[in-house]
Each structure stands twice: as C-alpha cells, then as structure tokens.
C-alpha positions, 0 to 999 in steps of 0.5 A: 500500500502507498503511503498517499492511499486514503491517508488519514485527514481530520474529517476521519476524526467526524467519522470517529465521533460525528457532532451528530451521533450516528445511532444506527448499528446498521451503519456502523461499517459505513463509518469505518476507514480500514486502508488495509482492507480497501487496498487488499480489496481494490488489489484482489479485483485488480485494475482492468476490473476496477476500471470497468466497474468505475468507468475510469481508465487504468492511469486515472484509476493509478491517480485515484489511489495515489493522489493525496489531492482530494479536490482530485480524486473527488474530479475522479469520482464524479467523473465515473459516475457521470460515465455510469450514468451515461451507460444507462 
C-alpha cells in the first residue's frame, strides 16, 4: 500500500465521533476507514476490473489511489459516475 492511499485527514476524526451521533448499528461499517482492507480489496479485483466497474481508465484509476489531492480524486469520482450514468 502507498503511503498517499486514503491517508488519514481530520474529517476521519467526524467519522470517529460525528457532532451528530450516528445511532444506527446498521451503519456502523459505513463509518469505518480500514486502508488495509480497501487496498487488499481494490488489489484482489485488480485494475482492468476496477476500471470497468468505475468507468475510469487504468492511469486515472493509478491517480485515484495515489493522489493525496482530494479536490482530485473527488474530479475522479464524479467523473465515473457521470460515465455510469451515461451507460444507462
């Protein structure tokens, strides 16, 4: 895993104790960050299948997990979806 991969940053901190505490026990997972999993998952699916699924190219895919620039990775994300969005 890179060091830049889903690097802990303050706004964890809101997923850890939220000003609105989060109540729900079927929610629980979603407030998790485990880096290790996320990256032993996105290795195991492998790259050619990730970028199926999200819609990204393999290098804009190389940039999602390793760019430590969220205003980017955030470009990234919306770009995908609008890709799946527009298979529909």
């Amino acid at each position: 895993m890179v060091d830049t991969f889903c690097v802990p940053t303050p706004v964890n901190e809101l997923y850890l104790a939220p000003p609105v505490p989060e109540r729900d026990p079927g929610t629980e997972a979603d407030r998790l960050v485990d880096r290790a999993a996320i990256w032993e998952t996105f290795g195991r699916v492998g790259r050619s299948r990730l970028a199926e699924a999200n819609r990204l190219s393999l290098d804009e895919n190389g940039v999602l997990f390793t760019k430590p620039a969220l205003d980017r990775v955030i470009q990234l994300v919306l770009t995908g979806i609008a890709r799946l969005q527009a298979r529909r």
